[in-house]
N, C-alpha and C positions, 0 to 999 in steps of 0.2 A: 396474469400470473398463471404457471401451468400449474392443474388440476393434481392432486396427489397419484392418481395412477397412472398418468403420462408419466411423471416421473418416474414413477416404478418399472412402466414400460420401456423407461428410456435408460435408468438402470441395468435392467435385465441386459437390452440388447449389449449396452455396452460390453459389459460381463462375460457376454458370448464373444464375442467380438474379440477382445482384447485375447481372450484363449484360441483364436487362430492363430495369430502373428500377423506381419507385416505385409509376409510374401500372399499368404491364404486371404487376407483380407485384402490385395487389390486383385489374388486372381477371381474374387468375387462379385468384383464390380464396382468395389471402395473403390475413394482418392488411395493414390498411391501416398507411402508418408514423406513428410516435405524434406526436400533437401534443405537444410540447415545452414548449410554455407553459401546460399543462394539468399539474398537480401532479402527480395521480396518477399518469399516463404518464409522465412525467419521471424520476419515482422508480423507478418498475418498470424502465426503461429502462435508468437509474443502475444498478439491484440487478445486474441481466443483466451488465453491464459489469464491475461493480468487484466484486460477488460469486457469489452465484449464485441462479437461484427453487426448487432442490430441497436436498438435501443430502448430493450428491457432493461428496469433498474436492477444492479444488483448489491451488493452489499460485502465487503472485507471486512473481518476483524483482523486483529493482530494481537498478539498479549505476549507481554516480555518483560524486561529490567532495565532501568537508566544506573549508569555509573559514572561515579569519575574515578579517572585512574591518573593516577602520579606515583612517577619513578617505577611504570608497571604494575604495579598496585592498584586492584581494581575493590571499591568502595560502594555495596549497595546503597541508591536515590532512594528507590525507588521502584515498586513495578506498575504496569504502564496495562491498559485495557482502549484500547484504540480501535476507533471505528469511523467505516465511510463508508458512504453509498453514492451511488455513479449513474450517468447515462453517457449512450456515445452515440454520435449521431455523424455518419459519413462527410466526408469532402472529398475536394476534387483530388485527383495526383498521387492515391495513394494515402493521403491525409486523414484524417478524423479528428473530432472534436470530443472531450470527455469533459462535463461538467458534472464536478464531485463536492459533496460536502461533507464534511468529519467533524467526529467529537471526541475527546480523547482524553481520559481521567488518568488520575494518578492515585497510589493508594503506598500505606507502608508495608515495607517488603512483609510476602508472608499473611496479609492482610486484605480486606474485601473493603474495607470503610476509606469513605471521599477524603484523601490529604489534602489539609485545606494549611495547614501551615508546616514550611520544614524548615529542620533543624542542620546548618550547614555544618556538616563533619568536619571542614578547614579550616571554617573564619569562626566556628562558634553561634554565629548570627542563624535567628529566628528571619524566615524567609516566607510571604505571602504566597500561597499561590492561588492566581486568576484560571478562569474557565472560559474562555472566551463565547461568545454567542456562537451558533453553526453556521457558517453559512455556505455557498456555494463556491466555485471559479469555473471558470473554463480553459481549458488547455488545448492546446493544437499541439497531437503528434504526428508523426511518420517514421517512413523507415529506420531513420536514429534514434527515435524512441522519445525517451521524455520521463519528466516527472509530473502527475496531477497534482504535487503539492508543492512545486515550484512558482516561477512566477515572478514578477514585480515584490519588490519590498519599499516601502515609502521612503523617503530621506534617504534612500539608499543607490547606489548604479551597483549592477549589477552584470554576472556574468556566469552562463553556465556549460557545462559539457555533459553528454548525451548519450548512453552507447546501447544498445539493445546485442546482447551474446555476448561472448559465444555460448551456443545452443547444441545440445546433444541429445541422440535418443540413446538409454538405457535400459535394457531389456522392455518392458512394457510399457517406460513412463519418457514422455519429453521432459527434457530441463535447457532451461534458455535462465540467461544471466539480465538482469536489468539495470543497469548502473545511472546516476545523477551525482558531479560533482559542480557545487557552487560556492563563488567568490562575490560577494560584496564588500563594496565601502561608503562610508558615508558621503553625498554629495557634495555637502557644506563639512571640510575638515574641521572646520570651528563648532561644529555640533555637538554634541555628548553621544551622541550616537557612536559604535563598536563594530569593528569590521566581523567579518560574518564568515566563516569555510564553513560547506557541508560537504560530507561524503556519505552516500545513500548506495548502499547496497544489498539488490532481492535478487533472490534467485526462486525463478517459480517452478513447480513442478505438477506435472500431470499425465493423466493417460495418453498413450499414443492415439488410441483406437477412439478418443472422446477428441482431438485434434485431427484428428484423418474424416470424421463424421458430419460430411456439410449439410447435416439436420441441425447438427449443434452451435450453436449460434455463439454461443459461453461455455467453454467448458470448465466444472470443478477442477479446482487449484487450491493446491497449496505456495507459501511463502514463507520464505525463509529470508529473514531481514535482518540489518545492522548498519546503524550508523555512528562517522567518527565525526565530532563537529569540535570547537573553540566552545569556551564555554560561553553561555548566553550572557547577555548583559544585566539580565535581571536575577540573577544568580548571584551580585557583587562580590566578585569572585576577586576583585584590585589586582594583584600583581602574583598570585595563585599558578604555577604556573600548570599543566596537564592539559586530561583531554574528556569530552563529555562525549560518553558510549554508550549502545543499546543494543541488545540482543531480541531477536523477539522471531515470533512464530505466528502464522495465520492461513486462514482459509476464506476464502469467495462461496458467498451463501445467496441466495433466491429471496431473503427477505427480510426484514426484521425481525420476525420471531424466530428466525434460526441462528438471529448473533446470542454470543454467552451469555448467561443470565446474569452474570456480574455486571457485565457492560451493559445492558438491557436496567439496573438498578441502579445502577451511575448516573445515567442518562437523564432519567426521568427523577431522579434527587435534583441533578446540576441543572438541565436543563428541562425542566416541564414541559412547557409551553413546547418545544421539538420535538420531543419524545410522544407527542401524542400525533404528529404528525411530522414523521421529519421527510415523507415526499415532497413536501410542500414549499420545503428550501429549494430542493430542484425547479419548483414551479412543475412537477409534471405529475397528471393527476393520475 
């Protein structure tokens, strides 16, 4: 982990840097900044942003509101304190691997205290809610991009689509699009199990001058996130008809002690035994 005045140093420069511009920063001897509509730069650019090009851990929150909305009418769940931490470790072809694990509380809107049972606005019905243990995955991205919280679903066949951009530079900051849309069904139709759409959409944003910087390995990001999905099956939503949505906002941090202290008290209420060490899901010491 870098030492507090690396980072400061690496702060400063950026700072300086970014107050040249694009053109004064390659006739200095910077990368030139990437062409955007060129795949491979795109992707690299995307990786810099949403993950990383080495494999330092690093750590996202995100904190936002679930809704459902019917006839347009949008219904605060819930707000949402969401958290993951990552490694990426290179392959061949352009490829990389990201193996992430997350934990992700819920509370009532307005509110800092662990929702542990909700009350459904539609049906009426008292509704449990579970916290599942953390654990890891691993995901294989590339140039199309990807979701780390996609993946396999049991009992389920599955199908997804992939798109990394379009990507822009605006004045001093890159922004690149991320998108994940998935369709499952059940594999056994005679199961109880409930077909699945997700639509996941971030868009991330950051420094030009911290994405043109091949010392930086990760650079500081912002996200900007939303998803429209079906509602989930444990929600016994019957014949209900709408849509389950989320707004939310986050930042890529260097640690655990720099995710919000909310989530930081979630964490370690729901899941103890993680919180006191959640490198350790990753397996990397």
């Amino acid at each position: 982990m870098m030492q507090r005045r690396t980072l400061l140093g690496l702060a400063g420069a950026s700072a300086a840097v970014a107050a040249l511009g694009p053109t004064a920063i390659a006739a200095a001897g910077r990368a030139e900044p990437p062409d955007l509509d060129d795949e491979q730069q795109l992707a690299r650019a995307f990786r810099k942003l949403a993950y990383s090009l080495d494999e330092t851990v690093m750590f996202w929150w995100m904190r936002g509101t679930r809704y459902g909305v019917v006839d347009s009418f949008a219904t605060p769940f819930w707000d949402m304190y969401v958290g993951a931490w990552f490694t990426t470790h290179d392959l061949a072809d352009d490829r990389y691997a990201v193996t992430m694990a997350s934990a992700n509380f819920y509370t009532p809107p307005n509110s800092t205290d662990l929702l542990e049972v909700f009350r459904n606005p539609y049906t009426g019905a008292d509704v449990p809610i579970g916290y599942p243990p953390a654990k890891s995955r691993r995901t294989v991205m590339g140039r199309e991009g990807g979701s780390a919280f996609g993946g396999d679903i049991q009992g389920m066949k599955s199908s997804h689509r992939d798109a990394i951009g379009p990507g822009w530079i605006e004045a001093d900051d890159v922004v690149i699009r991320g998108d994940m849309v998935l369709h499952a069904e059940p594999s056994d139709p005679a199961s109880d199990l409930a077909p699945l759409h997700v639509n996941d959409w971030s868009t991330y944003v950051g420094r030009l001058a911290d994405v043109m910087d091949p010392a930086m390995k990760s650079t500081p990001a912002a996200q900007y996130f939303n998803d429209i999905l079906i509602w989930p099956q444990w929600l016994k939503m019957g014949e209900q008809s709408g849509s389950y949505v989320s707004r939310c906002f986050g930042r890529k941090v260097r640690s655990v002690e720099h995710m919000p202290k909310t989530w930081q008290k979630l964490f370690a209420q729901a899941m103890p035994e993680a919180a006191k060490d959640p490198l350790a899901i990753l397996e990397v010491s």
